[in-house]
Residue frames as qw, qx, qy, qz and C-alpha x, y, z in Angstrom:
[[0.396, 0.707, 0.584, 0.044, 2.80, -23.83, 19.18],
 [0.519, 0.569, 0.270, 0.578, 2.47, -20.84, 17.62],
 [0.282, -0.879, -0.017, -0.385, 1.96, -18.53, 20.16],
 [0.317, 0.315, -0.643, 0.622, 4.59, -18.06, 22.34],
 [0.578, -0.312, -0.692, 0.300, 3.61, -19.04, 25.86],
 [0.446, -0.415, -0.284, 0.740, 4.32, -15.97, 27.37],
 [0.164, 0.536, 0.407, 0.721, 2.38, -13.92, 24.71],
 [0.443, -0.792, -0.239, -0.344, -0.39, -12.40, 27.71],
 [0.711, -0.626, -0.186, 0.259, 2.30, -12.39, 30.57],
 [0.516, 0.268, 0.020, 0.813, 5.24, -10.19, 29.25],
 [0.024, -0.804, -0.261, 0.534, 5.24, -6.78, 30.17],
 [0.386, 0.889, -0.106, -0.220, 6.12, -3.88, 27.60],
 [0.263, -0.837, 0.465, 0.121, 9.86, -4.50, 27.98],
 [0.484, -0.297, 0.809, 0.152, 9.98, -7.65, 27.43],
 [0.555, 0.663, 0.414, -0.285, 7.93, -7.47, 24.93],
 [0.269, 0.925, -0.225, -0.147, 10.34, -5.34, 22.93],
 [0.258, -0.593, 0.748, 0.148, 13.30, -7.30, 24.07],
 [0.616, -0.169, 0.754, 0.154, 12.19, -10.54, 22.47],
 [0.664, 0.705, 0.209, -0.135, 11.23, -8.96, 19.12],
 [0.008, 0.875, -0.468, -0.125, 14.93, -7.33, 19.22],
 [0.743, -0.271, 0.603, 0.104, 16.19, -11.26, 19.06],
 [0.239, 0.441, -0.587, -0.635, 14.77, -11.71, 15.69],
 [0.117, -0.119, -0.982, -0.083, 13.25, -14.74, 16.43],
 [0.435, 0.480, 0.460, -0.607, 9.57, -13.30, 16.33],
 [0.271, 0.443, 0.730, 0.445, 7.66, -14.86, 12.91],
 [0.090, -0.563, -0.480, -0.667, 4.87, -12.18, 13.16],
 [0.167, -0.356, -0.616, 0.683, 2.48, -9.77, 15.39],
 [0.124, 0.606, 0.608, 0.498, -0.28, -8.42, 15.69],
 [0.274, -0.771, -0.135, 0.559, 0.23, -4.64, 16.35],
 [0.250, 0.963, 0.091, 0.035, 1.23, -1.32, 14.84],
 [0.704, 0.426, -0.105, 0.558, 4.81, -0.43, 13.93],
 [0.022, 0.691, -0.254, 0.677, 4.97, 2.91, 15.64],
 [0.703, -0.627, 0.175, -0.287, 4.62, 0.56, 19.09],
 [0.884, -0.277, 0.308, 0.215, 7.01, -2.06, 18.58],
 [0.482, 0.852, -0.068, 0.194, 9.49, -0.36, 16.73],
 [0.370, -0.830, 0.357, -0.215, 11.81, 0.58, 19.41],
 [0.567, -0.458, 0.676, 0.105, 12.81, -3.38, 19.12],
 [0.826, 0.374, 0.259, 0.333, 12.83, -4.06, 15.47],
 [0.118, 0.986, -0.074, 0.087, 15.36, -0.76, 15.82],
 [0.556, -0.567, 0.590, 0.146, 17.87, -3.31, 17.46],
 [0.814, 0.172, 0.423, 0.359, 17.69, -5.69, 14.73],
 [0.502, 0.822, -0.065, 0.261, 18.47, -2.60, 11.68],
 [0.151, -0.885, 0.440, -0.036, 21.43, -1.51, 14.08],
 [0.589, -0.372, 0.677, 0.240, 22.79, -4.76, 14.40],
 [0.258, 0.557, -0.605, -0.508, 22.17, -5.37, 10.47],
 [0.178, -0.067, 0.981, 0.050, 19.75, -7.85, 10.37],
 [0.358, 0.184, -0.072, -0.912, 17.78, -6.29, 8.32],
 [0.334, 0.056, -0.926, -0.167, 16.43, -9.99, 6.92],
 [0.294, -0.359, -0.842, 0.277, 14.79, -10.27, 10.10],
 [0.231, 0.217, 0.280, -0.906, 12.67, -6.79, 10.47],
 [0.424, 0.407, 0.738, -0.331, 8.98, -6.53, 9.51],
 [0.194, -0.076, -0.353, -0.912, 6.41, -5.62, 6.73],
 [0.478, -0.001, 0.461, -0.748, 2.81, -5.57, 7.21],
 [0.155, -0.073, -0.915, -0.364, 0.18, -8.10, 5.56],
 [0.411, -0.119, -0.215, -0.878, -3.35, -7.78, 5.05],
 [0.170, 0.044, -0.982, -0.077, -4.72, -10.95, 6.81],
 [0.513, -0.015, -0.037, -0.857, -8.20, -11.60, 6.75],
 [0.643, 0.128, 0.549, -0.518, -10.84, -13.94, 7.18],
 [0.180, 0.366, 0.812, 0.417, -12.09, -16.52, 4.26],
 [0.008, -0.573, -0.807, -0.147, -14.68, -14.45, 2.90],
 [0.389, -0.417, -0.229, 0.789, -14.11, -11.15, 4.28],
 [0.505, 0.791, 0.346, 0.004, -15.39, -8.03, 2.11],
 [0.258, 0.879, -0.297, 0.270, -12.60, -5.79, 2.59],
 [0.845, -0.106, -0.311, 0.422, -9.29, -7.33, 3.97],
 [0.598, -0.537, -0.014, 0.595, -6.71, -5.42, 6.03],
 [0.512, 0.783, 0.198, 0.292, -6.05, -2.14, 4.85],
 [0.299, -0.265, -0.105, 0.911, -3.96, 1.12, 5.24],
 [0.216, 0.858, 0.434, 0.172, -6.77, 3.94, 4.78],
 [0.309, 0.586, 0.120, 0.739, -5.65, 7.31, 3.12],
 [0.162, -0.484, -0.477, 0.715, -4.95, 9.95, 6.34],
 [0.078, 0.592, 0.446, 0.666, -7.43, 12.53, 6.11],
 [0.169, 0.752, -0.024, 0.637, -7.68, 15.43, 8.50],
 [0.016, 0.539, -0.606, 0.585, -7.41, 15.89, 12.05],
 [0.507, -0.224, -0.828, 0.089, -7.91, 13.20, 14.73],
 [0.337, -0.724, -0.232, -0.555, -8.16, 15.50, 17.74],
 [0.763, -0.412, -0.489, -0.094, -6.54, 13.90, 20.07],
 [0.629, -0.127, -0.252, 0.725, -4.17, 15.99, 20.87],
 [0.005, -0.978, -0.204, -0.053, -4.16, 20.02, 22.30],
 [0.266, 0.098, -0.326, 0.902, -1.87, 22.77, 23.46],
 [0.443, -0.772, -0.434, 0.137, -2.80, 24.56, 26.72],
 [0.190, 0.601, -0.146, 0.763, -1.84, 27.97, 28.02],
 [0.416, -0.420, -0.725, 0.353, -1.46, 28.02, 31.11],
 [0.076, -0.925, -0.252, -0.272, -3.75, 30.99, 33.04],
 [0.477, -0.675, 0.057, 0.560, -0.36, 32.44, 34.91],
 [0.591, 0.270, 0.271, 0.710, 0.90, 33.19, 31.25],
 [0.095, -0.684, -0.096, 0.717, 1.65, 37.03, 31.48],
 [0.240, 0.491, -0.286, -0.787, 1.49, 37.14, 27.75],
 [0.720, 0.463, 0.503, -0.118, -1.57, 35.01, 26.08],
 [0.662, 0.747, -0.056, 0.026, -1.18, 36.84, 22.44],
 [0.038, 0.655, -0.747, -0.108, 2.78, 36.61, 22.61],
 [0.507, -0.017, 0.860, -0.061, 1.99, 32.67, 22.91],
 [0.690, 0.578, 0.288, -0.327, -0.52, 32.71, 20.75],
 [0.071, 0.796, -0.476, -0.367, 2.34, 34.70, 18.38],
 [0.221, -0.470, 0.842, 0.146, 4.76, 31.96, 18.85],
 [0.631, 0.148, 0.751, -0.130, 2.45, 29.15, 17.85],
 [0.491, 0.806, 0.110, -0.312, 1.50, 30.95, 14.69],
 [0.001, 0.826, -0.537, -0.172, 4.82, 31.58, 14.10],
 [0.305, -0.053, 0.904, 0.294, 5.80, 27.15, 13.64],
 [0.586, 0.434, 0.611, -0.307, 3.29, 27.45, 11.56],
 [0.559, 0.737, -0.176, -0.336, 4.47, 29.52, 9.16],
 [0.932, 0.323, -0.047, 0.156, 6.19, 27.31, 5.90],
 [0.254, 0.833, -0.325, 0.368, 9.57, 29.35, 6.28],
 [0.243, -0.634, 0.642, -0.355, 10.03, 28.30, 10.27],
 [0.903, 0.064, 0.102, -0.413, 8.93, 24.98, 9.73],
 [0.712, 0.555, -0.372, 0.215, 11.62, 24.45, 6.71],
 [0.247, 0.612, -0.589, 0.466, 14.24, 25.35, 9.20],
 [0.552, -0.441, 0.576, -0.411, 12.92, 23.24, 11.84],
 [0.852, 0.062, 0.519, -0.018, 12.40, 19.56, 10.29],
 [0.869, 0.360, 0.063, 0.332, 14.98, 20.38, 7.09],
 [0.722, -0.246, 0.085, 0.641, 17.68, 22.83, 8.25],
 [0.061, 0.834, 0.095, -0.540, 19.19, 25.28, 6.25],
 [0.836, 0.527, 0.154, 0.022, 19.59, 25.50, 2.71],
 [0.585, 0.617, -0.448, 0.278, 23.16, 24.56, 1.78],
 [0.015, -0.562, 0.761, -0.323, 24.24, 23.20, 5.08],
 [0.467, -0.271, 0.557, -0.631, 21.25, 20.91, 5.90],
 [0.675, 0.410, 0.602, 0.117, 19.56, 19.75, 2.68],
 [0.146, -0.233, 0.419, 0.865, 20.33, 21.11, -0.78],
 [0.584, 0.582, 0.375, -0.423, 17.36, 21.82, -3.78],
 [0.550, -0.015, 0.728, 0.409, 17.85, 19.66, -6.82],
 [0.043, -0.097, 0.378, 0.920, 17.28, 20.91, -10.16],
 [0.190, -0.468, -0.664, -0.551, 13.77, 20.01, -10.14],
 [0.421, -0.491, 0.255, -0.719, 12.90, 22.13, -6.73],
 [0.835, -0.389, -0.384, -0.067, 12.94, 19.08, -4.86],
 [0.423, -0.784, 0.344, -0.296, 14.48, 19.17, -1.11],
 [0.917, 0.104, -0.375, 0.082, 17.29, 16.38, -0.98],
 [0.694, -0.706, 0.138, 0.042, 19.75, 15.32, 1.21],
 [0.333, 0.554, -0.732, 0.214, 24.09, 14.29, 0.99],
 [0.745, -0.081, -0.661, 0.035, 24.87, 11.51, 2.47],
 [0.534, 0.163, -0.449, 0.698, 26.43, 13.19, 5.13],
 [0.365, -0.254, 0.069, -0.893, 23.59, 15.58, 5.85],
 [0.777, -0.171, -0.535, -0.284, 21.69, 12.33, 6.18],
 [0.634, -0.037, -0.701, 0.324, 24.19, 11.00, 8.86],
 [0.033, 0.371, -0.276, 0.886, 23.65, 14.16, 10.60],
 [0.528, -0.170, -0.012, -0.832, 19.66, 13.74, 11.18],
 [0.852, -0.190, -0.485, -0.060, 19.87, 10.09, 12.13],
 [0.583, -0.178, -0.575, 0.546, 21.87, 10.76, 15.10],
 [0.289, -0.708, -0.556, -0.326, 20.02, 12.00, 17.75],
 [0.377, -0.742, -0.211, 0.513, 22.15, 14.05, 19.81],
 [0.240, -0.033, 0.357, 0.902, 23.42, 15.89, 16.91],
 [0.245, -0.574, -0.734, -0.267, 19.11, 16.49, 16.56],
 [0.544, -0.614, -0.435, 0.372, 19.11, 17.31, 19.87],
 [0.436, -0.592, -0.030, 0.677, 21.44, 20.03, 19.45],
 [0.208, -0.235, 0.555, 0.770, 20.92, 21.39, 16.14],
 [0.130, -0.239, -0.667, -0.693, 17.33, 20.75, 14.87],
 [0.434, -0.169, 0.115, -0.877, 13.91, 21.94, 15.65],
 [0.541, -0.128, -0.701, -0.446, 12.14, 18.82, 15.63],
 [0.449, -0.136, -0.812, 0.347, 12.00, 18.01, 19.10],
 [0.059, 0.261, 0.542, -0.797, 10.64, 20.88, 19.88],
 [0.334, 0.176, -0.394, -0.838, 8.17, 20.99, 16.81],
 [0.533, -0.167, -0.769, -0.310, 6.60, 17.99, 17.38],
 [0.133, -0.401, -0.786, 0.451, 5.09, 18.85, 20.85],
 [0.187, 0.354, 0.023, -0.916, 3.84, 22.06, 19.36],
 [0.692, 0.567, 0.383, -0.229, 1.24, 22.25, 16.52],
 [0.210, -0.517, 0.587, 0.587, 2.96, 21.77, 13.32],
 [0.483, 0.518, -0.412, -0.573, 2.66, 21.69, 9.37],
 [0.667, -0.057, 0.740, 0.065, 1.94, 17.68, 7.82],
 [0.589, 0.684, 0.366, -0.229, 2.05, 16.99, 4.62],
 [0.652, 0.165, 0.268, 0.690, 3.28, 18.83, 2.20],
 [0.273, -0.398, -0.016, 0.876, 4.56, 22.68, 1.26],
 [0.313, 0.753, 0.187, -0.548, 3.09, 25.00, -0.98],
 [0.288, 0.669, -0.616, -0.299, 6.00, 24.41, -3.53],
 [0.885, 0.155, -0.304, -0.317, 5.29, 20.18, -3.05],
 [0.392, 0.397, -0.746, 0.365, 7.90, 19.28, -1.05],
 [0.654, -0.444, -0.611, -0.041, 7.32, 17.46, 2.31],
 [0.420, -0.831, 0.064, -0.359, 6.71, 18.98, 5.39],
 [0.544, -0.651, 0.529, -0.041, 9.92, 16.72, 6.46],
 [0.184, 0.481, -0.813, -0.273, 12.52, 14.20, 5.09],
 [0.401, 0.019, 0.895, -0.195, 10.95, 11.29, 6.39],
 [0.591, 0.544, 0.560, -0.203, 8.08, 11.62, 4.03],
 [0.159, 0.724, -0.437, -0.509, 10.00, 12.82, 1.21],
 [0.922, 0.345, 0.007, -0.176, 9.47, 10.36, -1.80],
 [0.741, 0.474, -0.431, 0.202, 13.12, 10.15, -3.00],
 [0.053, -0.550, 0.706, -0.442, 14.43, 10.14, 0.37],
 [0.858, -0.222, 0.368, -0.282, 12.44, 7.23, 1.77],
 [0.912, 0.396, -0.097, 0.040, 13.27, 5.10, -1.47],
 [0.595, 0.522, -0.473, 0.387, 17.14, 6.19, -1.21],
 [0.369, -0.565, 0.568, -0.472, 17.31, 5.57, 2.61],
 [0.959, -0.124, 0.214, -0.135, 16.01, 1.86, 2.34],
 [0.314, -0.464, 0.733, 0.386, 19.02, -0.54, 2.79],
 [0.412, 0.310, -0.590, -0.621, 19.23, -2.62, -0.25],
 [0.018, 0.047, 0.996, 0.072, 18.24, -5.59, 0.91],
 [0.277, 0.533, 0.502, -0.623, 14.71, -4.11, 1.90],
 [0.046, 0.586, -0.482, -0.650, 15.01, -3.05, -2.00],
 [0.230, 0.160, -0.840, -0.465, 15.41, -6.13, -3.62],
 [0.184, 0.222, 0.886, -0.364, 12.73, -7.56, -1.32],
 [0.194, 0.527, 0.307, -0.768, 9.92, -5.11, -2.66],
 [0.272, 0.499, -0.400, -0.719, 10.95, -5.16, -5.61],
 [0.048, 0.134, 0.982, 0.125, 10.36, -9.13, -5.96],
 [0.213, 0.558, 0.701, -0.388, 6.62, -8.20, -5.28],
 [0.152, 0.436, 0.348, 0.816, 6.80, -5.08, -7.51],
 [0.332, -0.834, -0.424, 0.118, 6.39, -3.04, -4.59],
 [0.264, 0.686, -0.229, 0.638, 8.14, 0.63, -3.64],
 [0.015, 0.405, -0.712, 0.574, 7.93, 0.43, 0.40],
 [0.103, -0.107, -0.971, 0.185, 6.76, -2.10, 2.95],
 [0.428, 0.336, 0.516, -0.662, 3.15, -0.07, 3.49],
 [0.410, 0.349, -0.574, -0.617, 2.36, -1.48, -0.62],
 [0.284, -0.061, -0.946, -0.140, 1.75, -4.83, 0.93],
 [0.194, 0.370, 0.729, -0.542, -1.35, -3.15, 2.50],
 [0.193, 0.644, 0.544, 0.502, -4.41, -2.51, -0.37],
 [0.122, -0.241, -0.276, 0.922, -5.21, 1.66, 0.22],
 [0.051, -0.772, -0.632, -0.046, -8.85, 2.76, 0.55],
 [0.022, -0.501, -0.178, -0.846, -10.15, 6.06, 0.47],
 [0.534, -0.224, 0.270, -0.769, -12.86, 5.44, 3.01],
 [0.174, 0.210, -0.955, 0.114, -13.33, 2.63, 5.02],
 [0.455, -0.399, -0.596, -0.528, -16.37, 3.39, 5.68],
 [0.581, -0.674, -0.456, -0.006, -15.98, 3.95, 9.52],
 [0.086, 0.907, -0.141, 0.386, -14.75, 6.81, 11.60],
 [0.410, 0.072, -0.691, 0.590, -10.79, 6.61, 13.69],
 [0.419, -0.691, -0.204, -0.553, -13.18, 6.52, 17.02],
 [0.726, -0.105, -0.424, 0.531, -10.36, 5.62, 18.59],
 [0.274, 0.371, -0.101, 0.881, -9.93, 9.01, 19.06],
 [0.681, -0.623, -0.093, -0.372, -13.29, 9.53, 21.69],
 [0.896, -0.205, -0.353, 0.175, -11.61, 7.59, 23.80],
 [0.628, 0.108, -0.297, 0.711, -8.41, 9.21, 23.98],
 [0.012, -0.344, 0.031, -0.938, -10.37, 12.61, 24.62],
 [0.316, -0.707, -0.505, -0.382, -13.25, 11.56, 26.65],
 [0.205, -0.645, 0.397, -0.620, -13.31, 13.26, 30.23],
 [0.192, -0.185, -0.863, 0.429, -13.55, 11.31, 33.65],
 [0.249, 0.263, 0.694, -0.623, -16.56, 12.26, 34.42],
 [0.580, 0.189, -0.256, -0.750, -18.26, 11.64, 31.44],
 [0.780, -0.130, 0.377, -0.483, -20.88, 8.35, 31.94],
 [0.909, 0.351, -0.209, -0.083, -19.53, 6.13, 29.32],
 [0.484, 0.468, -0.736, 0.069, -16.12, 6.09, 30.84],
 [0.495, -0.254, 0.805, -0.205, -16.35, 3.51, 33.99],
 [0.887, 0.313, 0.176, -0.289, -18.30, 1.60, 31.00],
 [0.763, 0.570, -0.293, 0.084, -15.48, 1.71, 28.48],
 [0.206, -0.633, 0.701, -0.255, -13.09, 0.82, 31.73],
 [0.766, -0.180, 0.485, -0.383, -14.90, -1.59, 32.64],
 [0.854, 0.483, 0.086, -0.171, -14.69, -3.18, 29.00],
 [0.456, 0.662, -0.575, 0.153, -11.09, -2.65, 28.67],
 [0.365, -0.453, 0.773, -0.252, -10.43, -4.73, 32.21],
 [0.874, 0.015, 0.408, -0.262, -12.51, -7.33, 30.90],
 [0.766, 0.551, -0.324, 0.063, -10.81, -7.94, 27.57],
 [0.291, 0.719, -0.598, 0.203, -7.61, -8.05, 29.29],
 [0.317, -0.460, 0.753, -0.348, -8.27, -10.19, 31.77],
 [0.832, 0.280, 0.371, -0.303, -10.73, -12.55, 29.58],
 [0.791, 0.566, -0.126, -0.193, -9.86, -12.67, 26.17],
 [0.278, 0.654, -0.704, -0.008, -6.15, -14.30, 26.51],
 [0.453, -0.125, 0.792, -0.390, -7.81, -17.08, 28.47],
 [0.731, 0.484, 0.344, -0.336, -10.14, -17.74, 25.91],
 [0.640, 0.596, -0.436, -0.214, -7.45, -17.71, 23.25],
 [0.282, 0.384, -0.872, 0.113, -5.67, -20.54, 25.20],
 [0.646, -0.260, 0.475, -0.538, -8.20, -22.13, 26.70],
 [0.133, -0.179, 0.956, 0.190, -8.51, -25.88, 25.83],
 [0.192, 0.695, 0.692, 0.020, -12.70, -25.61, 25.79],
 [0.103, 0.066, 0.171, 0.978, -12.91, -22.56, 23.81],
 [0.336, -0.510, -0.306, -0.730, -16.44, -22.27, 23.46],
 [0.568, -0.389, -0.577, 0.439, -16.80, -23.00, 27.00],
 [0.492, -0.341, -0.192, 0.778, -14.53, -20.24, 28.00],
 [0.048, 0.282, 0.385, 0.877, -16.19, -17.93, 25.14],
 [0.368, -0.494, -0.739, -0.273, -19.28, -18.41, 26.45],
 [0.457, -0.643, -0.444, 0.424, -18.40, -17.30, 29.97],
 [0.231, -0.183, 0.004, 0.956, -16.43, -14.02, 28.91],
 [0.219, -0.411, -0.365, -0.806, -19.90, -12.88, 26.41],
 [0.438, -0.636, -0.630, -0.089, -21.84, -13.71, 29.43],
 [0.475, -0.430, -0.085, 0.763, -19.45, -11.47, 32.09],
 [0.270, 0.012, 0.276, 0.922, -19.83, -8.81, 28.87],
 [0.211, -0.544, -0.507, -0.635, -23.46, -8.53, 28.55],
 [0.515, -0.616, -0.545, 0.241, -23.58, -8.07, 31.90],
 [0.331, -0.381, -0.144, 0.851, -21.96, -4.76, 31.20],
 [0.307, 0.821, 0.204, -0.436, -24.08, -1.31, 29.95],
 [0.384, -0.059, 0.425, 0.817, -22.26, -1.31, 26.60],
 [0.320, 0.615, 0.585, 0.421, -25.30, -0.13, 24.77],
 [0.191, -0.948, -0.215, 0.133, -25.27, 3.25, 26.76],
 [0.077, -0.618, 0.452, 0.639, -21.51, 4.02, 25.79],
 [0.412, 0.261, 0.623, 0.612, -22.19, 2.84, 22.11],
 [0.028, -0.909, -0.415, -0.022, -25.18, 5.89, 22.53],
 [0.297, -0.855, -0.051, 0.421, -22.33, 7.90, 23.80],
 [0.443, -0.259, 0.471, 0.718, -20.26, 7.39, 20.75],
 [0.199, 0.683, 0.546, 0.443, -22.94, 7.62, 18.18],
 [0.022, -0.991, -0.121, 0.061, -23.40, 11.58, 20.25],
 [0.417, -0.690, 0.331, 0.490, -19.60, 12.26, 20.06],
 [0.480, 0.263, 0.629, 0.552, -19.76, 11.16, 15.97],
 [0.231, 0.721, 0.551, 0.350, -22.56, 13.35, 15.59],
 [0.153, -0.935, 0.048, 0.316, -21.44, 16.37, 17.62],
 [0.368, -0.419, 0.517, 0.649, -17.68, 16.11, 15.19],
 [0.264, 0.434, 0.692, 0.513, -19.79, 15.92, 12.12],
 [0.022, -0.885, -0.441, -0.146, -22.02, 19.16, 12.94],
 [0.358, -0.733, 0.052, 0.576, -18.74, 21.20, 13.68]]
């Protein structure tokens, strides 16, 4: 069928390894997870056979599959000081310091005239050669700030002067980095890059509470609830997509579910919405 057999039994690894084949039609996941093995196919130059996303919905749906417009901070991440630091405000300092637009530039674009040049219209561009630099990752490693900027707090977006806060998101550098074949593909659609074949919303009308989750504490009452919910999906719901009596097998997993307190952690998100709204 369609589903590979082995869709619910893989582990991560393998997971990755059999996207790297090329011989995966589709999934349903996020790029920034399964990346790692559509990174084998671009190296080996099979570009033909990497992904783009697609909006797939229900008949009837109101709002199909989207990409919604980022808008400020998720939360889910901190920085900690630890209480042995002998100098709090020197930390502090430093943090302040990636912040400003100056150390920033020189961490995620280099230096000007050796790293990226500035085209006649103040835009930040690259040489090829500057290019080859920042795709290989021990030359990175040994030569650019990012690695250590991106565990810190750090600048998104764009500069004061309109440029991006890095190459990757740099308009003319995305466009002149795609191979051509990726190119002509897009262009068949009248598209500019592969996130065009998602519609973009302003507001989706619900909030990334994905992000509770990542932050909640262990000892706060909702999580053994939302454990509890995450063991069941995993051990229920891939039965139930292959079962042979689906509604059978449905039947047994909503019964196994109502048997869990969800309505007390939905109570616990609705207080964790309304405490981030009243900050």
């Amino acid at each position: 069928g369609m589903i590979h057999p082995e869709t619910f039994t893989r582990n991560y690894d393998q997971y990755l390894s059999v996207i790297s084949t090329g011989r995966v039609l589709a999934m349903f996941d996020q790029q920034w997870n399964f990346q790692d093995g559509e990174s084998v196919l671009v190296a080996e130059g099979k570009i033909n056979r990497t992904y783009v996303p697609l909006g797939l919905s229900y008949d009837g749906t109101k709002y199909a599959y989207n990409r919604v417009r980022n808008e400020g901070i998720i939360g889910g991440n901190g920085m900690g000081i630890s209480v042995n630091c002998k100098d709090i405000e020197r930390a502090m300092a430093f943090m302040d310091a990636l912040l400003r637009e100056d150390v920033h530039r020189l961490m995620y674009w280099g230096i000007e005239g050796e790293d990226y040049y500035v085209d006649e219209n103040g835009r930040y561009r690259r040489t090829p050669e500057q290019k080859v630099n920042f795709d290989n990752p021990d030359w990175r490693l040994a030569n650019a700030g990012m690695v250590i900027g991106d565990q810190f707090p750090k600048l998104e977006g764009r500069y004061s002067n309109g440029n991006s806060c890095g190459a990757g998101t740099q308009p003319e550098e995305r466009f002149e980095n795609q191979f051509d074949y990726d190119k002509e593909f897009y262009s068949k659609y009248g598209f500019y890059t592969k996130s065009d074949f998602l519609p973009l919303i302003d507001h989706p009308g619900y909030p990334e509470v994905w992000s509770i989750f990542s932050t909640m504490e262990e000892d706060n009452i909702a999580k053994p609830i939302f454990d509890q919910i995450t063991d069941l999906q995993n051990r229920y719901l891939p039965g139930v997509i292959m079962a042979d009596d689906f509604d059978a097998a449905w039947e047994e997993y909503v019964n196994r579910y109502e048997s869990i307190d969800y309505p007390a952690l939905e109570e616990e998100i609705e207080r964790q919405i309304q405490m981030r709204l009243k900050k």
